[in-house]
C-alpha positions in Angstrom: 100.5 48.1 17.9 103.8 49.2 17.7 105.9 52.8 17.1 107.5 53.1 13.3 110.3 55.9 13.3 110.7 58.0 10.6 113.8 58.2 10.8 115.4 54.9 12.0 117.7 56.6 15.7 121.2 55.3 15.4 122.5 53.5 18.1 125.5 52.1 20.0 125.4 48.5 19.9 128.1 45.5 21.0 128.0 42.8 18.9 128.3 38.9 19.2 130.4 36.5 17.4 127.9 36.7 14.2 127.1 39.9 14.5 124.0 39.8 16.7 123.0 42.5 19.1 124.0 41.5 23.1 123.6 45.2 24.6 122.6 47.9 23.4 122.1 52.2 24.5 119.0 54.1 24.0 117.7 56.9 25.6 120.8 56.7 28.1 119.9 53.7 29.1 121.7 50.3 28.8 119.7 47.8 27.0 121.0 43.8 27.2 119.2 41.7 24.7 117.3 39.2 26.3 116.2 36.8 23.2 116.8 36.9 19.2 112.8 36.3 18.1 113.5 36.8 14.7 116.8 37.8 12.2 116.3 38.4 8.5 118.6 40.2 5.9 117.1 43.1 3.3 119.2 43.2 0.3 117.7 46.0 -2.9 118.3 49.0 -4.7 121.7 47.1 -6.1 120.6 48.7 -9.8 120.8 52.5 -8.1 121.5 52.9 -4.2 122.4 50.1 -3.1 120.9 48.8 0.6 122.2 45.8 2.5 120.8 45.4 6.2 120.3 42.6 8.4 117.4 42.8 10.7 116.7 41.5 14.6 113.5 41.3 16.5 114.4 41.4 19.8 113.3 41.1 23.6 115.1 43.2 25.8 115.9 41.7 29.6 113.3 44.4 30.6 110.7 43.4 28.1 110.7 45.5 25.4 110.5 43.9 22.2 111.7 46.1 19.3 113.8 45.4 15.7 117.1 46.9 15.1 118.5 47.0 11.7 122.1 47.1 11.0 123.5 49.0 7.8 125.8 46.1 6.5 127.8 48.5 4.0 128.6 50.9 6.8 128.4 48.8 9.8 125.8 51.4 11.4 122.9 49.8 13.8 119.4 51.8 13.7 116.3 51.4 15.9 113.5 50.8 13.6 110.3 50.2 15.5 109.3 49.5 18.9 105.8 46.8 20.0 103.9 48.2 22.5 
C-alpha cells in the first residue's frame, strides 16, 4: 500500500556528490536518508513538453520508505509517494 500525491509536494533537499538525496524537510521535520533502494531516470514528452526527472526510492533513518523525484531541467525535488 502506499500514498500517491496528486500533486507531487516540493521539498528542500541537500544533495550528495551525484546528486542523491542525504537530508531532506517534510512536514517540518528533518528527514536524513537512511539507504538509496532504488534510482532511475524518466526522460519523455521531448516532441512537446519536455520532462527530465531522476527518481530515488528511499528509507529514511526513521523508516519511512518513500520516492522523491527531482525536476532535472529546474533542479526542483518533489515527494511523489509514500509505502505504508
Amino acid at each position: 500500500m502506499s500514498k500517491l500525491f496528486q500533486q507531487p509536494v516540493k521539498l528542500k533537499v541537500r544533495e550528495g556528490n551525484q546528486h542523491e538525496p542525504i537530508v531532506f524537510l517534510y512536514n517540518g521535520r528533518i528527514e536524513k536518508v537512511g539507504h538509496i533502494c532504488k534510482r532511475w531516470r524518466v526522460s519523455q514528452g521531448w516532441w512537446k513538453r519536455p520532462v527530465e526527472r531522476e527518481y530515488f526510492q528511499i528509507m529514511t533513518e526513521t523508516g519511512i520508505v518513500c520516492e522523491l523525484h527531482r525536476n532535472l531541467l529546474a533542479g526542483v525535488w518533489y515527494l511523489q509517494r509514500i509505502y505504508d
